[in-house]
C-alpha positions as CSV (number, residue, x, y, z in Angstrom):
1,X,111.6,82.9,116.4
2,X,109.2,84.1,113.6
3,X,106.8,86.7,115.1
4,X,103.3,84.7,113.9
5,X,101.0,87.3,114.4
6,X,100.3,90.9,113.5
7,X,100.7,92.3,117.3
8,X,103.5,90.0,117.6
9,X,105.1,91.5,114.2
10,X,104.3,95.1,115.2
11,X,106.1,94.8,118.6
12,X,109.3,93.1,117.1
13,X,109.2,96.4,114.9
14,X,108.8,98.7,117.8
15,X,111.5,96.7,119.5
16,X,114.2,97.0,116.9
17,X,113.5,100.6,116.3
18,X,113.9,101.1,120.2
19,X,117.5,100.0,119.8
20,X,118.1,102.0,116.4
21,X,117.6,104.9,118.6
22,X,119.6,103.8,121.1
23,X,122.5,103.1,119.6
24,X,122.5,99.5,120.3
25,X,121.2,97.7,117.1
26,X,122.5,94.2,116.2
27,X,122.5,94.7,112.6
28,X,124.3,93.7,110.3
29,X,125.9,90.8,111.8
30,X,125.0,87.6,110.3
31,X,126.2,84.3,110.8
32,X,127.4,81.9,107.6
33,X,125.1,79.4,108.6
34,X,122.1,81.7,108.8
35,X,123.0,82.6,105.0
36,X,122.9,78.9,104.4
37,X,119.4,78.3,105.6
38,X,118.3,81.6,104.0
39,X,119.6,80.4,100.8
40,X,116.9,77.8,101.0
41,X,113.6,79.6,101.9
42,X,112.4,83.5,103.1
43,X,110.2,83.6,106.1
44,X,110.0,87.6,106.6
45,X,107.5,88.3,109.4
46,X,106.8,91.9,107.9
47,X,105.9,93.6,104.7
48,X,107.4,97.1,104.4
49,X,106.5,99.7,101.8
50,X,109.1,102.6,102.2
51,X,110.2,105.4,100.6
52,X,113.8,105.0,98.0
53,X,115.0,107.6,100.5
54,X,118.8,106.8,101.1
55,X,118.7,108.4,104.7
56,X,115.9,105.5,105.3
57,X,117.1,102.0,104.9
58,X,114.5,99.9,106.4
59,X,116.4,96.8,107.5
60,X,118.7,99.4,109.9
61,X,115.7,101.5,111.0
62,X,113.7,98.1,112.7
63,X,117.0,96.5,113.6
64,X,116.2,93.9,111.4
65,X,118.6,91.0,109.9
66,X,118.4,89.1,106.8
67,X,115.2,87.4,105.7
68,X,113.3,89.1,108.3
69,X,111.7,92.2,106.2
70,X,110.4,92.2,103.3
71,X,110.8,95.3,101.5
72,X,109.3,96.9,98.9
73,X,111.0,100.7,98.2
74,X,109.9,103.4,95.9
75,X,109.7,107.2,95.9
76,X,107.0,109.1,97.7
77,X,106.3,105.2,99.0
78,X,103.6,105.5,96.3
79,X,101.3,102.2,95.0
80,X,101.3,101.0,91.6
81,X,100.3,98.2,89.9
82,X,103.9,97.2,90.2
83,X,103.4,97.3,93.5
84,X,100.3,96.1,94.2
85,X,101.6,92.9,92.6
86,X,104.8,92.5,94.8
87,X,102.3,93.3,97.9
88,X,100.1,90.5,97.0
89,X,102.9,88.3,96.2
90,X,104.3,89.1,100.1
91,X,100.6,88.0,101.3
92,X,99.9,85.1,99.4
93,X,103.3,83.3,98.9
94,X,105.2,84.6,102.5
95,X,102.1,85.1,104.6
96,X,103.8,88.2,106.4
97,X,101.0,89.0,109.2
98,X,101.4,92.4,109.4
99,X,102.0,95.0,106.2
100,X,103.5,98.5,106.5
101,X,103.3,101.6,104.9
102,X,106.3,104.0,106.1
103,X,107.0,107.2,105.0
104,X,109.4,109.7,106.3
105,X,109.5,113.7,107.2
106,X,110.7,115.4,104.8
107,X,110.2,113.4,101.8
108,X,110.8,115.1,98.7
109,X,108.5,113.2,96.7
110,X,106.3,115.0,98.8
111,X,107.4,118.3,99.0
112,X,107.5,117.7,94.9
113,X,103.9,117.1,94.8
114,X,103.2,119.9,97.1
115,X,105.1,122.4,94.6
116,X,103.4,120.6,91.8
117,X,99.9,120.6,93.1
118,X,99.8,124.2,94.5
119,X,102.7,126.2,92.9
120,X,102.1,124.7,89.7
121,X,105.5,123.3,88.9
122,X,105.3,120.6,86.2
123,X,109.0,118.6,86.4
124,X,109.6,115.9,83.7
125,X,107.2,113.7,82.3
126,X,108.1,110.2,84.2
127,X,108.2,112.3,88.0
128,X,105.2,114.0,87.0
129,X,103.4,110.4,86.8
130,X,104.6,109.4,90.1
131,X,104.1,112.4,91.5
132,X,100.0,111.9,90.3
133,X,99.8,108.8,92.3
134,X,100.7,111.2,95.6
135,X,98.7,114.5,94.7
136,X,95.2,113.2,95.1
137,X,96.0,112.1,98.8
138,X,97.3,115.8,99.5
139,X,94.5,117.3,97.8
140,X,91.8,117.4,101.7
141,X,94.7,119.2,103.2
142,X,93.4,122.6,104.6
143,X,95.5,126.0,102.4
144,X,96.0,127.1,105.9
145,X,98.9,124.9,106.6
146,X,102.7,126.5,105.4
147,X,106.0,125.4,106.1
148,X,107.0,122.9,107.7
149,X,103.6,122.2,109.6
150,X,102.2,121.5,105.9
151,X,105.1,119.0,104.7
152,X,104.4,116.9,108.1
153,X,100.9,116.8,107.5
154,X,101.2,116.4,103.7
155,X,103.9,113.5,104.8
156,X,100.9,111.9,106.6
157,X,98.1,111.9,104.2
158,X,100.6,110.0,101.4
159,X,101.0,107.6,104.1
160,X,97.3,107.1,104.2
161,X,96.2,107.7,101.0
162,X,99.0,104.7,100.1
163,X,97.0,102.8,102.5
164,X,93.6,103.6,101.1
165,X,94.9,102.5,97.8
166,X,96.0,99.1,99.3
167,X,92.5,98.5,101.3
168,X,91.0,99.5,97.4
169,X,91.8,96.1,96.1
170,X,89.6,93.4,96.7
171,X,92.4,90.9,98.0
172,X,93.5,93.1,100.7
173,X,89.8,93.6,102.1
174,X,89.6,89.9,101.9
175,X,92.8,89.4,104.0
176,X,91.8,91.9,106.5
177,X,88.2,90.5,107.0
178,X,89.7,87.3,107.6
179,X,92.5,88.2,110.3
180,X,95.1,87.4,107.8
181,X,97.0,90.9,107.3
182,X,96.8,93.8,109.2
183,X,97.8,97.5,107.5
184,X,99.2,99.8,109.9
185,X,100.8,103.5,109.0
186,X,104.4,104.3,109.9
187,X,106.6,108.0,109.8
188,X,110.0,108.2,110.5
189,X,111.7,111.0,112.0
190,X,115.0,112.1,110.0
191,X,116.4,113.9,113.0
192,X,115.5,111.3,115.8
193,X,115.6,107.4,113.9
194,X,112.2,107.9,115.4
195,X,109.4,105.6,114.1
196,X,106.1,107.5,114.8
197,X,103.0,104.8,114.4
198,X,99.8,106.3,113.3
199,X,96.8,105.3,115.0
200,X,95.3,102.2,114.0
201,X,92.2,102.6,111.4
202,X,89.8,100.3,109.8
203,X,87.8,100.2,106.8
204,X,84.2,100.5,107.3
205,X,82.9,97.0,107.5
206,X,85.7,95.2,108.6
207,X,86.6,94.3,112.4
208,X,90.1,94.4,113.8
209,X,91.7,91.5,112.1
210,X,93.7,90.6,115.6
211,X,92.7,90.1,119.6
């Protein structure tokens, strides 16, 4: 059954990540007849903006089947008008509860800006424009932070300056003030399959959208 709620969406997440890490996921078999009936109409219950990360397929990481997620996947899991557009699409025209920004450890898009924004390394002129979209979101990070305790936290402020960027557009603050969509923040963990959720935050204003 379709998770209808936000909490109901999250827990079906947590759930299927649960068995990802234990080895006992039930993807990806799929019966003809669910094709059939899929073939007809999408009814995901989630919205999922990842990172193009091969090592971080999002269907697998959830446990998720067909028609369940939708997915949108770009590098650095950065927000662009592109994106923006397929977002609003997901909560106007599928009505997914709950959206999901999910990043990973280790991101290279990441690390990229990192090199870019304090090494000064300028790569080629269509990675430096996505790499823009991530720098300003690494920029509050303190210069005491090296090594692999700066890529995790660097790691987490993409994920929430992605976020901020979604809450930025009128429709999304609409949605949320409503109890239509909740936003939540997501890392996974390369090593583990781990899903780490980041605590729950809300945009000044707005109340949490469910009970």
């Amino acid at each position: 059954m379709r998770p209808r709620t936000a909490d109901q969406a999250l827990a079906r997440l947590v759930e299927g990540n649960a068995r990802f890490v234990r080895g006992a996921g039930r993807f990806p078999v799929v019966r003809k007849a669910a094709l059939v009936g899929l073939a007809k109409r999408q009814q995901p219950y989630a919205t999922i903006l990842g990172c193009s990360d091969s090592r971080v397929p999002v269907e697998l990481v959830f446990d998720a089947s067909l028609g369940e997620l939708f997915i949108v996947r770009v590098a650095g899991n950065v927000v662009s008008p592109d994106v923006l557009g397929t977002l609003q699409f997901a909560a106007v025209y599928l009505r997914t509860p709950l959206f999901v920004v999910l990043g990973h450890e280790g991101c290279g898009a990441v690390q990229a800006a990192l090199a870019t924004m304090r090494d000064g390394v300028r790569p080629q002129a269509r990675i430096a424009r996505l790499l823009d979209k991530i720098t300003p979101g690494l920029k509050p990070l303190s210069r005491d932070l090296t090594g692999e305790a700066l890529v995790r936290a660097a790691v987490e402020a993409n994920v929430r300056w992605s976020m901020r960027k979604v809450l930025e557009t009128p429709e999304a603050r609409v949605l949320l003030a409503d109890g239509v969509m909740t936003l939540r923040g997501a890392v996974y963990d390369l090593k583990t399959g781990r899903v780490r959720w980041l605590p729950e935050t809300r945009p000044a204003g707005l109340s949490r959208s469910n009970p």
